[in-house]
C-alpha positions in Angstrom: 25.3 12.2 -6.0 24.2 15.3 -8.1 25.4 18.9 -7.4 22.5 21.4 -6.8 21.9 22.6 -10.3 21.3 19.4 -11.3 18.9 18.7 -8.1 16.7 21.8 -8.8 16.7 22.5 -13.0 19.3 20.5 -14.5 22.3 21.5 -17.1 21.3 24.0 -19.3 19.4 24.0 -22.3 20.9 24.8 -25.4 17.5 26.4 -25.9 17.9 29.9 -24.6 13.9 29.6 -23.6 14.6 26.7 -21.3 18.1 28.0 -20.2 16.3 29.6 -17.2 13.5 27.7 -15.6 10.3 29.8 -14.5 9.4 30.0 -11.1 6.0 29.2 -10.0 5.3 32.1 -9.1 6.6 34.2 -12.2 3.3 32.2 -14.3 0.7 33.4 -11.6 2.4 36.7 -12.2 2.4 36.5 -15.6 -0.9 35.2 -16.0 -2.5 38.2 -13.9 -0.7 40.9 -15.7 -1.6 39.8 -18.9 -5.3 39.7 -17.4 -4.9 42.7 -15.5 -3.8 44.2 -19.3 -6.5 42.3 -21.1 -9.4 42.9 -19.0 -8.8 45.1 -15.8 -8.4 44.3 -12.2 -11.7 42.1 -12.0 -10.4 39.9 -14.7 -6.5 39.6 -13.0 -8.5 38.8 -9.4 -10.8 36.1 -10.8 -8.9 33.5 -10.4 -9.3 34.0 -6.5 -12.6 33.6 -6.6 -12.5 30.1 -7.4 -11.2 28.9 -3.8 -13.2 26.7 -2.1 -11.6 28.0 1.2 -8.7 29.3 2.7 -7.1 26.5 3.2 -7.4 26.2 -1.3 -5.7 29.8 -1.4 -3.0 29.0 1.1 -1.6 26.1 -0.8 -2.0 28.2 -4.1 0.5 31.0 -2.5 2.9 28.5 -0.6 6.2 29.0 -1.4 8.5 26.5 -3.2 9.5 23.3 -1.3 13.6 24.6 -0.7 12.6 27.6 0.7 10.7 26.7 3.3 11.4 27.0 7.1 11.0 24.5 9.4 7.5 26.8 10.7 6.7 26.9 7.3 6.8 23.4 6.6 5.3 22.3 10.0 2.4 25.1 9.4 1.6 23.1 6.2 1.8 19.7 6.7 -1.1 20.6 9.4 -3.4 22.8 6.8 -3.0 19.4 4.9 -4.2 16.7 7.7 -7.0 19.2 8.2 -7.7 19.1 4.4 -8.0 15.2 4.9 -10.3 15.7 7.6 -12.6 17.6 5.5 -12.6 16.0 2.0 -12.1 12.7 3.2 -12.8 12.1 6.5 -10.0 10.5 8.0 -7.4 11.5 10.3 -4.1 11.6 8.8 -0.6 11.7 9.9 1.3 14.1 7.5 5.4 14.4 7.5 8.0 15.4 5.3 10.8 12.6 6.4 14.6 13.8 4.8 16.9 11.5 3.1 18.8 9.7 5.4 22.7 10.5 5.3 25.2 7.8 3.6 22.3 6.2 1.5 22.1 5.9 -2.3 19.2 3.8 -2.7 18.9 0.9 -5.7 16.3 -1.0 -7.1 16.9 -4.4 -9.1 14.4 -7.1 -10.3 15.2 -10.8 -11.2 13.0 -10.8 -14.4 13.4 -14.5 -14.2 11.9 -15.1 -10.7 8.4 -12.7 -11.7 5.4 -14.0 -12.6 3.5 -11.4 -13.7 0.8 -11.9 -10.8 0.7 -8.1 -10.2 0.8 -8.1 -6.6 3.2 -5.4 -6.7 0.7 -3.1 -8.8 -2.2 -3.3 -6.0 0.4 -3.2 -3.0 1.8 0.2 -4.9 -1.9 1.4 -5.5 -3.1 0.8 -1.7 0.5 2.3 0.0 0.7 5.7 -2.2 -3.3 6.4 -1.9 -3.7 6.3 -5.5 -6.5 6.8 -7.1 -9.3 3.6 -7.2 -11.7 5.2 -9.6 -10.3 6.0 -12.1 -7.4 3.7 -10.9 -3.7 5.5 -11.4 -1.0 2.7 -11.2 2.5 3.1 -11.0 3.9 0.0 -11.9 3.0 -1.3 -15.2 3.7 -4.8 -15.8 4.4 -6.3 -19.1 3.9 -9.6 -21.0 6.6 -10.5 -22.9 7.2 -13.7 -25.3 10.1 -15.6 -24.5 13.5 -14.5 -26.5 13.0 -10.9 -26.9 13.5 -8.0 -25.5 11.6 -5.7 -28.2 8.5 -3.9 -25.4 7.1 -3.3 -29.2 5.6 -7.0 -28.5 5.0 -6.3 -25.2 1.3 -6.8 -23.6 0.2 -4.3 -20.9 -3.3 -6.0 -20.6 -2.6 -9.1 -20.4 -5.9 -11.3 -18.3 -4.7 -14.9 -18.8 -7.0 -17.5 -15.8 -3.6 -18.1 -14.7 0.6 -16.9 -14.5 2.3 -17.5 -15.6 1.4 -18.2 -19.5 3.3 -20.9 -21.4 6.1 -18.9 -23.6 5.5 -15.3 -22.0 7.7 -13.9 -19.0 7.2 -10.5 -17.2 8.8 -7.2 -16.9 7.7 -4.6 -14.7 8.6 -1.1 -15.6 8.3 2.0 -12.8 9.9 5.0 -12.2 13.9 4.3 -13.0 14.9 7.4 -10.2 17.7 8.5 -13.4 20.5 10.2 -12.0 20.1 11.9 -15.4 16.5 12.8 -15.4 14.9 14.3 -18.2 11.5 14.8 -15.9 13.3 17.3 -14.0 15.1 19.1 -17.0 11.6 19.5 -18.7 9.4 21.2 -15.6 9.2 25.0 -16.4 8.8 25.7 -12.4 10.8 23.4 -10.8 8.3 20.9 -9.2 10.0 18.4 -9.6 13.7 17.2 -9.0 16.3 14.2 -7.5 16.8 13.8 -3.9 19.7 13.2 -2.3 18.8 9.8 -1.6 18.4 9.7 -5.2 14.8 9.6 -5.4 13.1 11.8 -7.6 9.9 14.0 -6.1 7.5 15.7 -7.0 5.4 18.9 -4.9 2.3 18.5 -5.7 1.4 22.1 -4.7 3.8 23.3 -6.8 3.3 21.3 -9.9 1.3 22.9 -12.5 0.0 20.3 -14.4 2.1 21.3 -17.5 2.6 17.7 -18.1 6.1 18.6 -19.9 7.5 15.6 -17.2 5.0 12.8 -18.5 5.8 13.6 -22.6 9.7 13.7 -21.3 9.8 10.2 -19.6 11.2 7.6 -21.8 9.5 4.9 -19.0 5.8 5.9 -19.3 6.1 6.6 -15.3 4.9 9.8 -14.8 0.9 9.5 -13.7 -2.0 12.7 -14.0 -4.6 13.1 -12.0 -7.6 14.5 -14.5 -10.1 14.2 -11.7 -9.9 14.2 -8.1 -9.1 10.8 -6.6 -11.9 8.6 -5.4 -10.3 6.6 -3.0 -12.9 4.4 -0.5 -12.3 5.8 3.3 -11.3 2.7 4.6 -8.6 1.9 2.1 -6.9 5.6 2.6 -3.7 4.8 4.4 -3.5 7.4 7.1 0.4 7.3 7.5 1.2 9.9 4.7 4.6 11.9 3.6 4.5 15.4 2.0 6.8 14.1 -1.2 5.4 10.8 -1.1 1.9 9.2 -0.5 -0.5 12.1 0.6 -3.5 11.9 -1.9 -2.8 14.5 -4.9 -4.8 17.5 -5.9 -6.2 17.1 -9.1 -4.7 18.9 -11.9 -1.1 17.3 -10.7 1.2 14.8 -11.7 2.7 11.8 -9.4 4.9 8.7 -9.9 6.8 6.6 -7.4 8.9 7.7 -5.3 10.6 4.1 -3.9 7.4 4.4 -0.4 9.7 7.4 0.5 8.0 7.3 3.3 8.9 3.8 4.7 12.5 3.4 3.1 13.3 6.9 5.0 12.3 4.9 8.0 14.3 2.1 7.3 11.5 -0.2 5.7 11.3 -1.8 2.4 9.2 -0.5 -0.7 5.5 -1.5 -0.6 6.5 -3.3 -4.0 8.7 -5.4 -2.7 7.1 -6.7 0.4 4.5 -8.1 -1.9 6.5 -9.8 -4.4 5.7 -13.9 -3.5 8.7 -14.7 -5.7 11.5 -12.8 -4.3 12.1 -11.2 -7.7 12.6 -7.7 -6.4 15.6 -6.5 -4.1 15.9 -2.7 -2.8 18.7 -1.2 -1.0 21.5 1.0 -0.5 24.2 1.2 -3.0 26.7 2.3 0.0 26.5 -0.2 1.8 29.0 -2.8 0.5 27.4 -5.7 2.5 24.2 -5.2 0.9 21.7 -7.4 -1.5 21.7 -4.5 -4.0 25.2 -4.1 -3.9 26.2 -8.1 -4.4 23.3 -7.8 -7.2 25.1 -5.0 -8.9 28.8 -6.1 -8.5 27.9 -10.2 -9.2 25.2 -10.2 -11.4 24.8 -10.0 -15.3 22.6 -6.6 -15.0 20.3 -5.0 -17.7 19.3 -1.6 -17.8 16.0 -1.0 -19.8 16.7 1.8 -22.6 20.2 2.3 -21.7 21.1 4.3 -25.1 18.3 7.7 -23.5 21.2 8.0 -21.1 19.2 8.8 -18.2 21.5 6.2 -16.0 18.8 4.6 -13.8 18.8 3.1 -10.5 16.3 0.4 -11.2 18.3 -2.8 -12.9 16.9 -6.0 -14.4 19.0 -9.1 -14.1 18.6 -13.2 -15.1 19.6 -16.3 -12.7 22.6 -17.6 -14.4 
């Protein structure tokens, strides 16, 4: 559990220029004064002329994600299924589900159970409507040669006929969901932070594309979107949630978010569900009669780059 500074800018910064966090809306301002200084009242306004429609200007002027009402809220999730409509012609189902009270959700994989088939990379791809062209993947799987754990002789891009190889085993890496995370510290506008639940989120209509998040993440988990995403029609999965899965604008950054939208329900990461080998196990750290929790309190637990001190909630651990 995190008290609220932590949840929306972090501790402070012994760098009195990150001691305060911008608001969003303090750069739009900024940026059209210093136009409005540079090159008069048609320069500040040009921006604004760029909008493709008013749906474009609405999400440009939305306010940030905590101060929202209900209305608010309920007001946008609808611009946004009509957006769908329009760009890519499906009907969506658009929510914003809340963490669910008592949880503290936990990720841990049994690097000696995966194979390194990947199943889990297209499962994530396909769940979070991420991009197909030029594919954006979450989980990154790497090959590793037996008796080390140096990612330095890792292989990302591995293609052998068949897993897995003689001598090599696997280790997935993804977003950790730090209780310390130095993704949230480093956003100037305060786009990103940690959930309740633990889950860190982004708003992706409040994110700026900075990409101060992405250089800060010592897991390589943060993803950008440089173009907008090309994602087939009948692939789009229609079930979407504001913090989680709704396809991104371009311009803004993503990562995973543990399916947000199906663990709030109850459900089991996308990941997970795909895994043929058993080797990943999700749950909630409060609940003493739990997988996670016998994992945790039983197991011989590793955490990847434990000396950054970001104290994840994703765990590796070996049979015995």
């Amino acid at each position: 559990m995190v008290n609220q500074s932590q949840k929306i800018g972090g501790q402070p910064s012994k760098n009195p220029s990150a001691a305060k966090p911008f608001e969003r809306r303090s750069f739009i301002k900024m940026g059209a004064l210093s136009a409005l200084f540079a090159g008069g009242l048609g320069a500040a306004l040009e921006p604004l002329r760029h909008f493709e429609n008013d749906a474009d200007l609405e999400a440009f002027v939305q306010q940030q994600y905590e101060r929202l009402t209900p209305e608010k809220m309920d007001a946008i999730l609808r611009r946004i299924e009509k957006e769908m409509k329009e760009q890519y012609g499906v009907e969506a189902s658009v929510s914003d589900p809340k963490p669910l009270p008592g949880v503290q959700y936990a990720y841990a994989l049994n690097i000696g159970r995966c194979i390194g088939c990947r199943r889990c990379v297209h499962a994530c791809v396909g769940e979070n409507n991420s991009s197909r062209n030029p594919e954006i993947q979450y989980i990154r799987v790497l090959e590793m040669p037996n008796g080390t754990l140096d990612v330095e002789k890792s292989d990302h891009y591995y293609q052998p006929e068949t897993v897995p190889a003689e001598g090599k085993y696997y280790m997935p890496v993804q977003c950790h969901q730090c209780d310390n995370p130095p993704c949230v510290k480093a956003c100037p506008v305060r786009a990103t932070w940690k959930e309740q639940d633990g889950v860190v989120v982004v708003d992706y209509n409040w994110c700026i594309g900075c990409r101060y998040c992405e250089a800060a993440c010592p897991y390589w988990a943060r993803r950008f979107n440089f173009t907008k995403p090309s994602i087939p029609k009948e692939e789009i999965n229609t079930e979407m949630a504001y913090l989680g899965n709704r396809i991104r604008p371009k311009g803004t950054m993503e990562k995973c978010t543990f399916c947000l939208g199906r663990v709030r329900k109850g459900l089991n990461p996308k990941c997970m569900e795909a895994c043929p080998t058993g080797a990943r196990q999700f749950g909630n750290m409060l609940d003493s009669d739990s997988t996670i929790r016998h994992i945790l309190r039983e197991k011989r637990v590793y955490i990847f780059k434990e000396e950054a001190g970001t104290l994840p909630r994703f765990y590796y651990w070996f049979d015995k």
